[in-house]
C-alpha positions as CSV (number, residue, x, y, z in Angstrom):
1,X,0.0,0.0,0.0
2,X,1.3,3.4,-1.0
3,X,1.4,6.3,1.5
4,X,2.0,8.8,-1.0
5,X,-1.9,7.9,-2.4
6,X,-3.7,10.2,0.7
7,X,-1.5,12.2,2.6
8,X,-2.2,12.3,6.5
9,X,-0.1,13.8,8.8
10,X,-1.3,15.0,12.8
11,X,-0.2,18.1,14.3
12,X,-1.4,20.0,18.1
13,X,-4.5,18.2,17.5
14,X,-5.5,18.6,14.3
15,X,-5.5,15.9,11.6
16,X,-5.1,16.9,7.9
17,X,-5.8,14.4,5.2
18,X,-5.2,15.3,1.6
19,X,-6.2,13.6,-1.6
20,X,-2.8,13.0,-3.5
21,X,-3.6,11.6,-7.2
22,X,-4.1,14.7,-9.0
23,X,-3.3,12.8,-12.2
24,X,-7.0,11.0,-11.8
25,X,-8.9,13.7,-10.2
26,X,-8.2,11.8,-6.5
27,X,-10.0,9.1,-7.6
28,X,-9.1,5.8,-5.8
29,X,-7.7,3.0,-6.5
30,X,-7.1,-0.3,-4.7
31,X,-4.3,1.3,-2.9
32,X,-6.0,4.5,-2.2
33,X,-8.7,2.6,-1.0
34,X,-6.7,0.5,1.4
35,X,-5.0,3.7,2.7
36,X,-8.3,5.8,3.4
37,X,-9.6,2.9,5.7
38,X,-6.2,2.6,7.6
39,X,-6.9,6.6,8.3
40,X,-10.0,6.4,9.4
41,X,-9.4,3.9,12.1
42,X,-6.6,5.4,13.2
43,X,-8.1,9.1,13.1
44,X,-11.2,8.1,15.2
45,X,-9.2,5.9,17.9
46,X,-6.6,8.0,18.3
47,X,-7.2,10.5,21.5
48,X,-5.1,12.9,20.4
49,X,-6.9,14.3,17.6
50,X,-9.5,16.7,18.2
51,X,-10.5,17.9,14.8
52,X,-9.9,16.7,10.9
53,X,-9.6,18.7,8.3
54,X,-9.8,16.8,4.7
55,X,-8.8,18.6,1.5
56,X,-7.0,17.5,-2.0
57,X,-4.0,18.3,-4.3
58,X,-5.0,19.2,-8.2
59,X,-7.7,20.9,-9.9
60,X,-10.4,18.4,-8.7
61,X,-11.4,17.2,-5.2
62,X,-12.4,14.0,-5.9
63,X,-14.0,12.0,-8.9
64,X,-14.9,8.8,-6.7
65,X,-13.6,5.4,-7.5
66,X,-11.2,4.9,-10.6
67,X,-13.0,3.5,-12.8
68,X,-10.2,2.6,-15.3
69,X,-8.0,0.6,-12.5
70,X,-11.3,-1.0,-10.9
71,X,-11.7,-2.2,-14.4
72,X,-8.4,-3.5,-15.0
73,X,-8.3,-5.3,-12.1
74,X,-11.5,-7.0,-12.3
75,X,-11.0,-7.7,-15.9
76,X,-11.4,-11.6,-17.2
77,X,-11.9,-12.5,-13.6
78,X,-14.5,-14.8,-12.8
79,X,-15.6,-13.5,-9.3
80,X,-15.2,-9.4,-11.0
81,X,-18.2,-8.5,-9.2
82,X,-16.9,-9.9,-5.2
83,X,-13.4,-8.1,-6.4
84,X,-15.5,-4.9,-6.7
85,X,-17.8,-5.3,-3.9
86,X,-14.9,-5.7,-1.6
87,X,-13.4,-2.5,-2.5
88,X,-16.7,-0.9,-2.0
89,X,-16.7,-2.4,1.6
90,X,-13.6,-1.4,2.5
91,X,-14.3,2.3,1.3
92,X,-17.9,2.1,3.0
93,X,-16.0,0.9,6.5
94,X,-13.5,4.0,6.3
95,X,-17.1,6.3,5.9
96,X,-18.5,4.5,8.6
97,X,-15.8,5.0,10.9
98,X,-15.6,8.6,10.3
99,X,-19.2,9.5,10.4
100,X,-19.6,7.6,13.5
101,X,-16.3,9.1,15.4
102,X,-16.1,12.0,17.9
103,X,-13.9,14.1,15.4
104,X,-15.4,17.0,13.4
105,X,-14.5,17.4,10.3
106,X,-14.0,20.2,7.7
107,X,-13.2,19.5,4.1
108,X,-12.3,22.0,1.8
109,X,-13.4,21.7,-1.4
110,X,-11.3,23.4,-4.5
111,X,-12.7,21.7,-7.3
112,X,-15.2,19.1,-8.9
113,X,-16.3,16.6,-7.1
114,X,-17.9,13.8,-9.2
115,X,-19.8,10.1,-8.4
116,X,-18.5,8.7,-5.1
117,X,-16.3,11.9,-4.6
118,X,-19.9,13.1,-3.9
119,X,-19.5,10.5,-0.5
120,X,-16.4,11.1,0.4
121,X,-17.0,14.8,0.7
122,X,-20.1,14.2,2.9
123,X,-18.3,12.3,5.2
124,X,-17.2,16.1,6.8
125,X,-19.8,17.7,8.9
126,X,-18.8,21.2,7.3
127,X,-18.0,21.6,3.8
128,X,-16.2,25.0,2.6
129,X,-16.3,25.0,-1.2
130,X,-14.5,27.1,-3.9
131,X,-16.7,29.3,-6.1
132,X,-15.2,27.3,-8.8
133,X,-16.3,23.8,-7.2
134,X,-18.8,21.9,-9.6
135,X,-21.0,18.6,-8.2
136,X,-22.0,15.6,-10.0
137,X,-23.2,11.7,-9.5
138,X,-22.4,11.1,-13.6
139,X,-23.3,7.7,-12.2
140,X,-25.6,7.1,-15.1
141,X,-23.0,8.3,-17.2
142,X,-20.8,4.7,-16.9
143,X,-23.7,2.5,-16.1
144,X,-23.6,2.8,-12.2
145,X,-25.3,2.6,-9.4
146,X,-24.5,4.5,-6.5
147,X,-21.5,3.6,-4.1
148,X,-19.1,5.6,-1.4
149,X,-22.4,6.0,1.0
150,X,-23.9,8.7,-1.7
151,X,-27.0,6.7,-1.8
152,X,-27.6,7.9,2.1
153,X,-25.4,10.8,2.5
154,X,-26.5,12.2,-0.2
155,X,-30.4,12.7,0.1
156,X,-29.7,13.4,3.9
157,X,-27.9,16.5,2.3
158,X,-30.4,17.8,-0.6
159,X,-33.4,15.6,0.4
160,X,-35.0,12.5,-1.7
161,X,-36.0,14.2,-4.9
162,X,-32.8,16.2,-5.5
163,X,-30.6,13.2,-4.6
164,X,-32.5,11.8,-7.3
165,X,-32.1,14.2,-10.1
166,X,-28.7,14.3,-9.8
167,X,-28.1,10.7,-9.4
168,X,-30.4,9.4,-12.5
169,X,-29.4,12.7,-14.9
170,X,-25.9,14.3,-15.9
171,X,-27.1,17.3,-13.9
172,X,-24.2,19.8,-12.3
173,X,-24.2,22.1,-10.1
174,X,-22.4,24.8,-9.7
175,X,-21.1,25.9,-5.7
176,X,-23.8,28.8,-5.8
177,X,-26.5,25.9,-6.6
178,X,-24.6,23.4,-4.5
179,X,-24.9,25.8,-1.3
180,X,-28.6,26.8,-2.3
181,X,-29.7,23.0,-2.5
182,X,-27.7,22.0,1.5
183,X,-24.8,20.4,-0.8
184,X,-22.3,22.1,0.9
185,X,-22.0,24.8,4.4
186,X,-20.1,28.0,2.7
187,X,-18.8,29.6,-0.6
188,X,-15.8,31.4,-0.7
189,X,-13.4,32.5,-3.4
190,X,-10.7,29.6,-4.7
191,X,-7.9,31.4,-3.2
192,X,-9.5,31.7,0.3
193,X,-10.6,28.2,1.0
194,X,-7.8,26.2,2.5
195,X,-7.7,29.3,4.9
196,X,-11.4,29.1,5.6
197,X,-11.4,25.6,6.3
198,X,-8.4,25.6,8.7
199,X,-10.0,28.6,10.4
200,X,-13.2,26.0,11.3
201,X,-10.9,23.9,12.1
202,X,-8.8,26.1,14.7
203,X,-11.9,27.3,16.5
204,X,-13.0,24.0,17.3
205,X,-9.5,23.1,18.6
206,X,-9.2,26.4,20.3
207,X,-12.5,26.2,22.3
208,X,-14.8,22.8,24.1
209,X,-13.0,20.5,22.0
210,X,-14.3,17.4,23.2
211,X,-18.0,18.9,23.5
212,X,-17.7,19.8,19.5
213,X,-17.0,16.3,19.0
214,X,-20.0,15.1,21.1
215,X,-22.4,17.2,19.6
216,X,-21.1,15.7,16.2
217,X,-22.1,12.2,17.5
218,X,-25.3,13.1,18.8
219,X,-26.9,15.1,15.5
220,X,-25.1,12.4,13.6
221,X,-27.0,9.5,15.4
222,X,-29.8,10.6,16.3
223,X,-32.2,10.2,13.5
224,X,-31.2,6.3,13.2
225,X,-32.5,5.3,16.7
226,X,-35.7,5.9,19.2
227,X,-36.1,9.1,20.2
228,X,-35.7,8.2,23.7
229,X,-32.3,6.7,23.2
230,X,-31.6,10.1,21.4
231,X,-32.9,12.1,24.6
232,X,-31.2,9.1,27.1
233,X,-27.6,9.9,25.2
234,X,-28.2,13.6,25.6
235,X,-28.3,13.6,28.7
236,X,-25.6,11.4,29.5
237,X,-23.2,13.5,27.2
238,X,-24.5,16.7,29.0
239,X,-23.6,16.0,32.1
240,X,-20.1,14.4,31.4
241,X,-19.4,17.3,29.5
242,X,-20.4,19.8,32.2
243,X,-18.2,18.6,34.7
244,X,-15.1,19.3,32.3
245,X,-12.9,21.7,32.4
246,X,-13.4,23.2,29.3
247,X,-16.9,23.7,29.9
248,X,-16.1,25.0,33.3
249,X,-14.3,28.1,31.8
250,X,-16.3,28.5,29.3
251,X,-19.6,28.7,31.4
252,X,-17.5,30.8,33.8
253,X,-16.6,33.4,31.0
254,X,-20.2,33.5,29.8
255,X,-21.9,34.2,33.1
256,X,-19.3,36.7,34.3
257,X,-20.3,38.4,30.4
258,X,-23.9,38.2,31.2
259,X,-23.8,39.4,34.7
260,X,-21.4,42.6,33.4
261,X,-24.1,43.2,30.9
262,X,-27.3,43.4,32.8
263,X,-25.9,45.8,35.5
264,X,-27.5,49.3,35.3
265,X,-25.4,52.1,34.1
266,X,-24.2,54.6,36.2
């Protein structure tokens, strides 16, 4: 397995992983694919990252799966079909683990992102996109069906009848559409979003860390299970998190502002 096909790197908290196959548009390949899932274990058990922010080298952010080395490599096999739908499960693992961790994360977004680069950029839980960033499934382009978690992530985003037209059409949207429709958190210009993104990044590893990541989890989770268990987790999580010391300060520094502010004026 090649490190050199997604970079990843951890530094005071943060972890930064980049896309690195310009050549393809950061589409994966068997290696890529084998890389991403070692990441995402290692990002959501490690307790020294707070934060992720995902991003990619080249022109595009990512254009899904490779098509051309998937089919090489299935090619005149006889089991094709379990070659690809082990790939698929190793990618849909790495998802997993990321959308069910305690890590935010922020990916900025420079370029198109096309088919299952649709999923892997909805793995983040904030998405700061270039004004120059196009979308598109093109799965029925190659004769596709849907893959990288896009058939879930991708109507949670832009609801059911969206997620349809631009998974059965060639339909692309533009970043203005893309933030219209729920596709993505923020526009900014090209040259300003790698700055933007580690700025979200910063704040959350600058304030209740921990609590950012909780609050992930809980929004995350909580439409897949009984809203009791949703309330029952809550209130768990609340109370751990109250007792830190983060949220100590923090509470401090807001009553102390909210006292100030309601005294009468000389």
């Amino acid at each position: 397995m090649s490190d050199d096909a997604i970079l990843f790197h951890v530094h005071e908290g943060l972890a930064h992983v980049t896309l690195n196959r310009p050549a393809r548009l950061n589409a994966v390949d068997p290696d890529a694919i084998g890389r991403w899932q070692s990441i995402t274990h290692e990002i959501a058990e490690r307790d020294d990252i707070g934060a992720v922010l995902f991003d990619a080298v080249g022109r595009a952010f990512c254009a899904g799966g490779d098509v051309i080395a998937m089919s090489g490599l299935a090619a005149d096999q006889p089991d094709a079909g379990r070659i690809i739908q082990g790939l698929a499960d190793r990618i849909h693992d790495g998802h997993r683990t990321l959308r069910e961790s305690s890590k935010p994360i922020v990916a900025a977004v420079q370029g198109p992102v096309v088919g299952g680069g649709l999923g892997f950029m909805l793995v983040a839980d904030l998405i700061i996109a270039s004004e120059a960033a196009t979308f598109a499934s093109r799965y029925s382009d190659v004769g596709l069906t849907p893959d990288c978690g896009v058939s879930t992530l991708l109507p949670e985003a832009v609801g059911t009848r969206r997620a349809l037209e631009l998974t059965l059409t060639s339909r692309t949207l533009g970043a203005a559409e893309a933030l219209d429709w729920g596709l993505v958190s923020e526009v900014v210009p090209a040259d300003a979003v790698a700055a933007r993104a580690r700025a979200v990044a910063d704040s959350w590893l600058s304030g209740a860390t921990a609590a950012f990541g909780q609050a992930k989890r809980l929004v995350r989770s909580g439409l897949g299970r009984a809203f009791q268990e949703a309330l029952d987790d809550e209130a768990r999580t609340i109370a751990a998190s109250f007792e830190t010391p983060d949220a100590q300060a923090a509470i401090a520094a807001f009553t102390g502002a909210s006292q100030r502010g309601s005294r009468p004026r000389d």
